[in-house]
N, C-alpha and C positions, 0 to 999 in steps of 0.2 A: 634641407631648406633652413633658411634665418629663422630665430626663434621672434615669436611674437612678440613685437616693443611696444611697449607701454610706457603710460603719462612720466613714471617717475625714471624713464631711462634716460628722458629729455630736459630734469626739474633735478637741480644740484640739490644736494643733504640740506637743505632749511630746517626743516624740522627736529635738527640732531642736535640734544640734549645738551645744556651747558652744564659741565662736569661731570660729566660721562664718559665710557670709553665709547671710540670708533668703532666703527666696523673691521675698519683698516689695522686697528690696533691689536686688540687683543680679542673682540668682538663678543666681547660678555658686557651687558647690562649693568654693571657695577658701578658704582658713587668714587666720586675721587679718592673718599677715605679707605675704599678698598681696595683699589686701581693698585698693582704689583710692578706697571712701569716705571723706568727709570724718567729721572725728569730731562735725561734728554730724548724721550720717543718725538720723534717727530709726530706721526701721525695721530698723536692722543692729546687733548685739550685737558687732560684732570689735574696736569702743575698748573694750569693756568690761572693766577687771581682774575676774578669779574668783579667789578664794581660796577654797576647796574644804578641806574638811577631808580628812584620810585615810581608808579604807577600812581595813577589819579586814585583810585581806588585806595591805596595802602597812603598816600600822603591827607586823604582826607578821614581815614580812622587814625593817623596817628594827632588830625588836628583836633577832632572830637577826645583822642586820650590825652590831650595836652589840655582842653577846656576844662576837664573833667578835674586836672590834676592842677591848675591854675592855682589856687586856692591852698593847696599846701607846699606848691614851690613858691608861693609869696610870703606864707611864713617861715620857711625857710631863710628864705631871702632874710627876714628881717631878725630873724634870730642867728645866722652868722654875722652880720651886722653888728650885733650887740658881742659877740665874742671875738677876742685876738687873733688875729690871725696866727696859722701855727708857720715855725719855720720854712715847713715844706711850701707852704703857700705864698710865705714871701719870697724863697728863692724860685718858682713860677711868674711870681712877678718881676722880678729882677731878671729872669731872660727874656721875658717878653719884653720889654724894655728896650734891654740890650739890642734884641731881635730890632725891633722899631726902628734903634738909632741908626744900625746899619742899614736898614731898609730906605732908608730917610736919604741917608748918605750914599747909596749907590744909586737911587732914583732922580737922585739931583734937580728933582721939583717934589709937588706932592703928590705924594704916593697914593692916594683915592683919584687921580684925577688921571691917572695912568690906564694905560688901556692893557686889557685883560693880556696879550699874549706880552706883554713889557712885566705885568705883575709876575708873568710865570718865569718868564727871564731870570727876574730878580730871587726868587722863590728858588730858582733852582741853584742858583749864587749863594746864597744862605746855606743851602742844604752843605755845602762844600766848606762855610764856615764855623761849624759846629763851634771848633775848640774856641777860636775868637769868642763867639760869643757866649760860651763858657766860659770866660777869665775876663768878658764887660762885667756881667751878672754877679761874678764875689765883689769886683771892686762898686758895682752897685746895689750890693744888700746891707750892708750899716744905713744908708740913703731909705730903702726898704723900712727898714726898722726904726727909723725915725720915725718917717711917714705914721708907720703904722702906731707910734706913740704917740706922736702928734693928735691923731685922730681917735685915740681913746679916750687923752686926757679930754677932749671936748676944745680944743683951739681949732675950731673949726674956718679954717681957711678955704679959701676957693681953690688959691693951686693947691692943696693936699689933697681937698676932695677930687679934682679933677683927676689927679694924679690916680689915684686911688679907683677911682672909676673906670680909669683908662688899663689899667692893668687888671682889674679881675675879669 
C-alpha cells in the first residue's frame, strides 16, 4: 500500500532556511560559514549573497537609533566642517565627480528625471568604466584642492559651496 501523504508532500520547501544547507545537499543544519560545498553545488543556496530588504520592525529601531544619535552626528557634521579635508577625501570627491560627469554624459538629459530601470542601465555602464573614471578624478583633484582651499580661507562663494556640498 502507498504510504500516507501528507500537507507537506503537496507544499514545496517555503520554509527552507536562507543560508543554509538543503536537504538535497549535504542535509546538515549548518550556516553558510560551515557549509564544506563547493560554490558550484547546485542544490545548496550557502554561496549565495541575499540582500534583503528591512522589515518594518528593524527600519523603525534603526529610525529611533538615528533620533537617538542626531545630535552627535550634527556635531560631527560641524566639526569636519571646521577641519581640511584630508587627501583621501578629496580624491572620493574627485570620483564622484568624474562618476557625475559621465553619468551626465551618457544620460543625455537629466539624470534625476530618468527613470529607475534607465538609472540602472547607466549604473551598470559605469561599473565597466572604472579606469576612465580613475584618470577624470587625478586630472580633477588640483580642482578638488583648490576648492577645498578656497573654502577654508573663508571666500565663500556659492559655486564652491555648492560644489563642495555636491560632492561629500
Amino acid at each position: 500500500m502507498d504510504k500516507n501523504l501528507r500537507f507537506k508532500d503537496f507544499v514545496s520547501n517555503v520554509e527552507a532556511k536562507v543560508g543554509y544547507c538543503s536537504d538535497d545537499c549535504c542535509g546538515a543544519d549548518v550556516k553558510a560559514e560551515d557549509c564544506n560545498c563547493s560554490p558550484e553545488c547546485e542544490s545548496c543556496d550557502c554561496n549565495k549573497d541575499v540582500d534583503e530588504a528591512l522589515t518594518l520592525q528593524q527600519r523603525l529601531k534603526k529610525s529611533r537609533m538615528m533620533k537617538k544619535y542626531a545630535s552627535r552626528i550634527k556635531i560631527g557634521r560641524e566639526k569636519a566642517k571646521r577641519r581640511t579635508a584630508d587627501p583621501k577625501r578629496l580624491a572620493k570627491r574627485a570620483r564622484k565627480q568624474a562618476r557625475n560627469m559621465l553619468a551626465k554624459k551618457l544620460a543625455k538629459a537629466d539624470y534625476s528625471s530618468l527613470s529607475f530601470s534607465r538609472k540602472q542601465e547607466i549604473e551598470k555602464r559605469l561599473e565597466k568604466m572604472k579606469p576612465r573614471i580613475d584618470r577624470i578624478a587625478k586630472k580633477l583633484l588640483p580642482k578638488m584642492r583648490k576648492i577645498e582651499q578656497e573654502r577654508k580661507r573663508g571666500n565663500s562663494n556659492a559655486k564652491i559651496d555648492k560644489a563642495i556640498a555636491k560632492n561629500d
